[in-house]
TORSE-585847 format. One record per residue (C-alpha): residue number from 1; x, y, z. Coordinates in Angstrom, 2 decimals, padded with zeros to 5 digits. Last residue first. Layout:
BEGIN
ROKOL   i      xx      yy      zz
ROKOL NUM       X       Y       Z
...
END
This chain:
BEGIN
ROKOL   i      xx      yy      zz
ROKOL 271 -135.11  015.95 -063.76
ROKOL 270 -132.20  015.71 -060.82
ROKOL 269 -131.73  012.50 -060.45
ROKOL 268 -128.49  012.37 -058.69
ROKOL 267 -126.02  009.20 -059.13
ROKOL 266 -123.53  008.31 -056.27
ROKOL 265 -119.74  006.54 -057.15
ROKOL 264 -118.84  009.91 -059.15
ROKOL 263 -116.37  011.26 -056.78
ROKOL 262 -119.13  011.37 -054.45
ROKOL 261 -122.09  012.93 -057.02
ROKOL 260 -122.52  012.49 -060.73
ROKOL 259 -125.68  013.90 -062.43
ROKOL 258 -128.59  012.64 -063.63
ROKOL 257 -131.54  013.90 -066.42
ROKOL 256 -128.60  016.49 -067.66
ROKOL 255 -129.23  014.56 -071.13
ROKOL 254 -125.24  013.73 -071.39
ROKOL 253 -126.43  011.78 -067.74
ROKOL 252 -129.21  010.34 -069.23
ROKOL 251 -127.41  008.86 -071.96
ROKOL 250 -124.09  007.91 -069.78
ROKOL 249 -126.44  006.44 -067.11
ROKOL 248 -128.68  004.54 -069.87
ROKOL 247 -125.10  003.07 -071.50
ROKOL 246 -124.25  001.48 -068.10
ROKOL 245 -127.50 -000.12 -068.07
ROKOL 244 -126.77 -001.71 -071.44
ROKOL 243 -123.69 -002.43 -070.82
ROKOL 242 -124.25 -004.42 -067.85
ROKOL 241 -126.98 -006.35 -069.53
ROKOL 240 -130.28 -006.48 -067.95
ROKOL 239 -131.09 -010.17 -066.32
ROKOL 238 -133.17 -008.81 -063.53
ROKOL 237 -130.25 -009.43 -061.19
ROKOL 236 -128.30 -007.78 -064.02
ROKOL 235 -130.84 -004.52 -063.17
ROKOL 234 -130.50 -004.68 -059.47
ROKOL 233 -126.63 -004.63 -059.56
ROKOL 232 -126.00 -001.58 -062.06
ROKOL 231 -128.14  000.61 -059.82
ROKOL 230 -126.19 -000.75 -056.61
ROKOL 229 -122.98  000.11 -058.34
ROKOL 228 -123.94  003.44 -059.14
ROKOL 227 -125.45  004.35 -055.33
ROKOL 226 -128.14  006.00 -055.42
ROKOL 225 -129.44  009.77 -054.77
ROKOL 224 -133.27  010.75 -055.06
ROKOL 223 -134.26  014.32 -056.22
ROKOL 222 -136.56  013.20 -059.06
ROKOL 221 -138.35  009.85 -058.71
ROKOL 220 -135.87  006.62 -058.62
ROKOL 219 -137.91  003.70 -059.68
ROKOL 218 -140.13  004.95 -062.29
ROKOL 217 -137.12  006.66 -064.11
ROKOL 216 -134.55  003.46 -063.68
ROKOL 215 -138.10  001.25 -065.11
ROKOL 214 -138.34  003.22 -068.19
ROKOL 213 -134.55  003.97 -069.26
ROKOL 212 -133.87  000.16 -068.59
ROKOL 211 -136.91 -000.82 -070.69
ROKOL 210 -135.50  001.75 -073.57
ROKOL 209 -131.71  000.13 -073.43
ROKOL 208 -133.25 -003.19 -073.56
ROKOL 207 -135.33 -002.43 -076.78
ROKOL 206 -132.42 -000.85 -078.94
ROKOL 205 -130.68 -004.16 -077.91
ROKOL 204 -132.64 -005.93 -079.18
ROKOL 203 -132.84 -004.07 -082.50
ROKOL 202 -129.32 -004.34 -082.62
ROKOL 201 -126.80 -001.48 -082.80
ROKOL 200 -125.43 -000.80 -079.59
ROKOL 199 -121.21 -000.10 -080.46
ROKOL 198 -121.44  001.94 -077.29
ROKOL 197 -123.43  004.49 -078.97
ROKOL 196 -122.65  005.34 -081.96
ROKOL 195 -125.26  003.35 -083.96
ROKOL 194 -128.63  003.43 -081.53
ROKOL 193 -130.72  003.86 -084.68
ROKOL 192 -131.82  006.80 -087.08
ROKOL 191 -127.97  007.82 -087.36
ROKOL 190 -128.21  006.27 -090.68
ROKOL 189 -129.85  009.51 -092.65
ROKOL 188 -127.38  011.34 -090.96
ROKOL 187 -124.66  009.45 -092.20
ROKOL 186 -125.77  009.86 -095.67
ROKOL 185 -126.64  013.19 -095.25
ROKOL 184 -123.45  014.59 -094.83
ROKOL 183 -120.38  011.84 -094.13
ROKOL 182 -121.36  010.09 -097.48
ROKOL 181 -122.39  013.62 -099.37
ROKOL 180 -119.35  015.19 -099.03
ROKOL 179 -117.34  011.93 -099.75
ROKOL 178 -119.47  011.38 -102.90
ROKOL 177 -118.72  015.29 -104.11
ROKOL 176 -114.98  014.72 -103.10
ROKOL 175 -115.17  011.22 -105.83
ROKOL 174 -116.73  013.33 -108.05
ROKOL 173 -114.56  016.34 -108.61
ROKOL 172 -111.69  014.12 -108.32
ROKOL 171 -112.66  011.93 -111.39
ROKOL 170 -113.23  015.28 -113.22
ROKOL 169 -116.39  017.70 -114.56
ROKOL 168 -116.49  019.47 -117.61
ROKOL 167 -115.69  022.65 -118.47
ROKOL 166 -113.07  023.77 -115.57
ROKOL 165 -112.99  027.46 -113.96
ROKOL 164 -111.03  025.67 -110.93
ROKOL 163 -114.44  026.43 -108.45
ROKOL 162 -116.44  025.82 -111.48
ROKOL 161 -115.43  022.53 -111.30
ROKOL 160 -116.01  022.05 -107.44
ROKOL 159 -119.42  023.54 -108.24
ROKOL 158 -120.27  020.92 -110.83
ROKOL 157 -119.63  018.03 -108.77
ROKOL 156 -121.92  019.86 -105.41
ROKOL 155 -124.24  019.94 -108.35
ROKOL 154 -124.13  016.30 -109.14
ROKOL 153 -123.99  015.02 -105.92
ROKOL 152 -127.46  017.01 -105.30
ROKOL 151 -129.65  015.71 -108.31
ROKOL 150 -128.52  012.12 -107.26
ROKOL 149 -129.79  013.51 -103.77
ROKOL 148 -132.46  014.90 -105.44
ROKOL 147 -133.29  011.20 -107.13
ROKOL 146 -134.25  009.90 -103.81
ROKOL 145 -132.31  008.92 -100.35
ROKOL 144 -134.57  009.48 -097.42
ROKOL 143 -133.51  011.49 -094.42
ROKOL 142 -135.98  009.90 -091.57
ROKOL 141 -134.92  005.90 -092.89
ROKOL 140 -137.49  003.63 -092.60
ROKOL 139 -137.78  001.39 -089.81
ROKOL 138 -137.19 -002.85 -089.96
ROKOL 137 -133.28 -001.99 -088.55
ROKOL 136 -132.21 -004.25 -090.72
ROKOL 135 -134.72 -004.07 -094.33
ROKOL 134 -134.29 -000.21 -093.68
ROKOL 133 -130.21 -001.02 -093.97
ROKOL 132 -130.48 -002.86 -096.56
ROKOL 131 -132.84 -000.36 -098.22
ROKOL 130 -129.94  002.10 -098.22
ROKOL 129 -127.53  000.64 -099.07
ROKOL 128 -129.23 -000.25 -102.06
ROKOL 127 -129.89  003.37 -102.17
ROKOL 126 -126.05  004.30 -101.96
ROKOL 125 -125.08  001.68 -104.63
ROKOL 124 -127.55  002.95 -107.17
ROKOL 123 -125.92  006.16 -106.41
ROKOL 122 -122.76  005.21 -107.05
ROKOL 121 -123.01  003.23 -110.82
ROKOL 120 -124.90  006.67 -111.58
ROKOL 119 -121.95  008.88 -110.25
ROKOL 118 -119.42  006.67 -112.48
ROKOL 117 -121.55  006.82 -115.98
ROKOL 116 -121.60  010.74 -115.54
ROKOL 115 -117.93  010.52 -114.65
ROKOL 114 -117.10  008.95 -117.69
ROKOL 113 -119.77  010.52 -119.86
ROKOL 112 -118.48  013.97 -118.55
ROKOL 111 -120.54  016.11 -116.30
ROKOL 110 -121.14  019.91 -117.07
ROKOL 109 -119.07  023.03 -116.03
ROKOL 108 -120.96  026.53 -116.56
ROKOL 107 -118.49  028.87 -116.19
ROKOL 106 -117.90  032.68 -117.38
ROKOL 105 -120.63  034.46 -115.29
ROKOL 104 -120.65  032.71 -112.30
ROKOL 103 -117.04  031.75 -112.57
ROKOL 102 -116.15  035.70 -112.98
ROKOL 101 -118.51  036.99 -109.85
ROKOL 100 -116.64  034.44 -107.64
ROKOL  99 -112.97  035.55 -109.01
ROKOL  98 -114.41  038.92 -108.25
ROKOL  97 -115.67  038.90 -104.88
ROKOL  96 -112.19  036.83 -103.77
ROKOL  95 -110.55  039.61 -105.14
ROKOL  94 -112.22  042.51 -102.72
ROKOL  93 -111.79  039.72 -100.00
ROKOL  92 -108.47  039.75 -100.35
ROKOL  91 -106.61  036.33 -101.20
ROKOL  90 -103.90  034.13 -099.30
ROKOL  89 -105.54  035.91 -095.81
ROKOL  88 -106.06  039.38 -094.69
ROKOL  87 -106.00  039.81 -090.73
ROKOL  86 -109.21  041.79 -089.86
ROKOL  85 -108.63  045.22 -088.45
ROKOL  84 -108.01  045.21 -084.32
ROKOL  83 -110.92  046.63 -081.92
ROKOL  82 -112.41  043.14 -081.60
ROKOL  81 -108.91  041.72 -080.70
ROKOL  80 -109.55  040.65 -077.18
ROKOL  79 -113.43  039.68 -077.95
ROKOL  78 -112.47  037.52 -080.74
ROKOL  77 -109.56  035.73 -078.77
ROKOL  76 -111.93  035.17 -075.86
ROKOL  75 -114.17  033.13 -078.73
ROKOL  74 -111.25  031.29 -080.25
ROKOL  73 -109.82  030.19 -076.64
ROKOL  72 -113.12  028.96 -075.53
ROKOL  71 -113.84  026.59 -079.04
ROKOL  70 -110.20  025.16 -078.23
ROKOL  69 -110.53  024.21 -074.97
ROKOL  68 -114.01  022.59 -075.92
ROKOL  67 -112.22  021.03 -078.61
ROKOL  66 -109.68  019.54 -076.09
ROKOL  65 -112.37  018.90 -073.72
ROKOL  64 -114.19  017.07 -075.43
ROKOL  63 -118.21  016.60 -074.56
ROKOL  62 -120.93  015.49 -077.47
ROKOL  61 -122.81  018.37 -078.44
ROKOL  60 -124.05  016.83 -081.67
ROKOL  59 -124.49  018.36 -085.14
ROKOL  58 -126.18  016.24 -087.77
ROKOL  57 -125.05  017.45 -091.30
ROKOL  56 -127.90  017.42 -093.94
ROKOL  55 -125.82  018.08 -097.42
ROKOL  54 -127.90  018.97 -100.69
ROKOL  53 -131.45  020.51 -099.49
ROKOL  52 -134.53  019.24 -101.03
ROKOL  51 -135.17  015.79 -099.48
ROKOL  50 -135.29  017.28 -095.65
ROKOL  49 -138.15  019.23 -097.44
ROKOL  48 -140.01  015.80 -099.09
ROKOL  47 -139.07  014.13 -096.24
ROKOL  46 -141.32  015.88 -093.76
ROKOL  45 -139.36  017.32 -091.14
ROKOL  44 -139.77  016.65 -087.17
ROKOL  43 -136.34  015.02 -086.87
ROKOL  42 -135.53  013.49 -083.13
ROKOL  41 -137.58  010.96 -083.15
ROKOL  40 -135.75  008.93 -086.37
ROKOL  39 -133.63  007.89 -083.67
ROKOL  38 -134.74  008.44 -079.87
ROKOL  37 -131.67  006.55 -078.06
ROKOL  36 -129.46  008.82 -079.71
ROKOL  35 -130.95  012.23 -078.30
ROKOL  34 -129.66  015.00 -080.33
ROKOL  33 -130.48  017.96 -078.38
ROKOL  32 -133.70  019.96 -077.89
ROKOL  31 -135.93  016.91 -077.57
ROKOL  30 -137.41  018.00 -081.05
ROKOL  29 -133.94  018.44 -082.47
ROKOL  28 -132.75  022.08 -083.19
ROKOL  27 -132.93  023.46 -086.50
ROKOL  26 -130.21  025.42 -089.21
ROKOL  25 -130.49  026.58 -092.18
ROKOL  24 -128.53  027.93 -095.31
ROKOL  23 -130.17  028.09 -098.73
ROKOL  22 -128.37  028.97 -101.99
ROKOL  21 -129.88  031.77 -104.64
ROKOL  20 -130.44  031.52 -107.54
ROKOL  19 -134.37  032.20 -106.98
ROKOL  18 -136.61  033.02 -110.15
ROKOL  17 -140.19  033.26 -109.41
ROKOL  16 -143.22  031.97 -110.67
ROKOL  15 -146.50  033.52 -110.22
ROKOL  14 -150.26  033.41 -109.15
ROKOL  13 -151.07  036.68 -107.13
ROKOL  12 -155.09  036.69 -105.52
ROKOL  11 -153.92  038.21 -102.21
ROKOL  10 -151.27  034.51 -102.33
ROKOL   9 -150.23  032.46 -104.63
ROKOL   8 -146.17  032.45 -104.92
ROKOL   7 -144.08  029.47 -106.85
ROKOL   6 -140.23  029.81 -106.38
ROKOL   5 -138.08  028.69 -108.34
ROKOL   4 -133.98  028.38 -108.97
ROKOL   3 -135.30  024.05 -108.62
ROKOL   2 -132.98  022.97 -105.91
ROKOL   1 -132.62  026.65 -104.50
END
């Protein structure tokens, strides 16, 4: 972990670990799915344990059907060759075990100065993007950018070095560190907003896309059927924006809160 420590007190036993080990997890949103009209809403972490882990990816079940496609074919192909031996790759496994065991024991890259002086110059960039963006969207950020994720780039350098049994640490090294980190927990930590949706990014607009969501829900109880059209019509009469409203249906509908019906000119509430 972060620190390779572990503190225990508990049946009257006080004591300090060691744990080299690396952590792997994996959490579902509070609303069971990434919701993007709920931001920040959807993590219920405190930041100082969302701070302690090196990449934070943000995993969405958006709907492709290429990948989808893709996804189904891999898993029937597992089932039809479950009975087959694995397919070796470039290296065996029984190698693979060794070259690992060998850089743990035989490498310990470190930073240069150069690239040292380069991953300092970036993160003071990063957390001045950072507070821009708080100072924007007037919210603060639900993955915050501290010192660990300094901490973080730096390890995620050191491990790329040790992965070519390298001293010190290279230009590369820390420019794929950077990029790990940029479309890991940096993006993540900016997803707290509507950003992705529809190009909605204002806070106004955050706040027309929740009244629409409110009065479509208190106007059309579960189990009623309307028209599309007619729900886009009585909201611009109200002086809603068309894409707004249109981006509500999409939401909801990705939700399973509507579905389509009549070649997708009727809307179904059906929770």
């Amino acid at each position: 972990m972060e620190q390779q420590t572990i503190s225990i007190a508990k049946a009257g036993i006080t004591t300090t670990l060691n744990t080299r080990c690396s952590v792997f997890a994996a959490a579902n949103s509070v609303f069971g799915r990434w919701d993007d009209t709920k931001g920040e809403e959807n993590i219920d972490f405190m930041p100082t344990i969302l701070s302690r882990f090196d990449m934070i990816y943000i995993v969405k079940d958006d709907h492709n059907e290429a990948r989808d496609t893709t996804i189904a074919r891999h898993v029937m192909k597992i089932h039809l060759n479950r009975e087959q031996a694995a397919v070796e790759g470039e290296m065996s496994i029984e190698l693979l075990k060794k070259y690992i065991a060998y850089a743990r024991a035989k490498c310990g890259p470190r930073l240069s100065d150069k690239t040292a002086s380069k991953l300092g110059h970036k993160y003071v960039m990063m957390r001045t993007s950072a507070r821009e963006h708080e100072h924007e969207s007037n919210k603060r950020l639900s993955i915050p950018i501290t010192v660990r994720q300094l901490e973080s780039i730096v390890r995620i350098s050191e491990a790329l070095a040790k992965m070519r049994l390298t001293a010190f640490t290279t230009d590369s090294d820390v420019e794929e560190s950077l990029r790990l980190f940029q479309v890991s927990t940096m993006e993540s930590a900016m997803s707290g907003s509507l950003s992705g949706v529809e190009g909605l990014t204002a806070l106004e607009d955050q706040e027309e896309v929740r009244k629409v969501e409110r009065q479509l829900k208190q106007r059309f109880p579960i189990g009623s059927q309307v028209s599309e059209a007619r729900i886009i019509q009585d909201f611009t009469k109200q002086r809603y924006s068309e894409r707004s409203v249109r981006n509500v249906l999409n939401i909801m509908i990705r939700r399973g809160e509507l579905q389509h019906r009549m070649q997708r000119k009727v809307v179904l509430r059906v929770k």
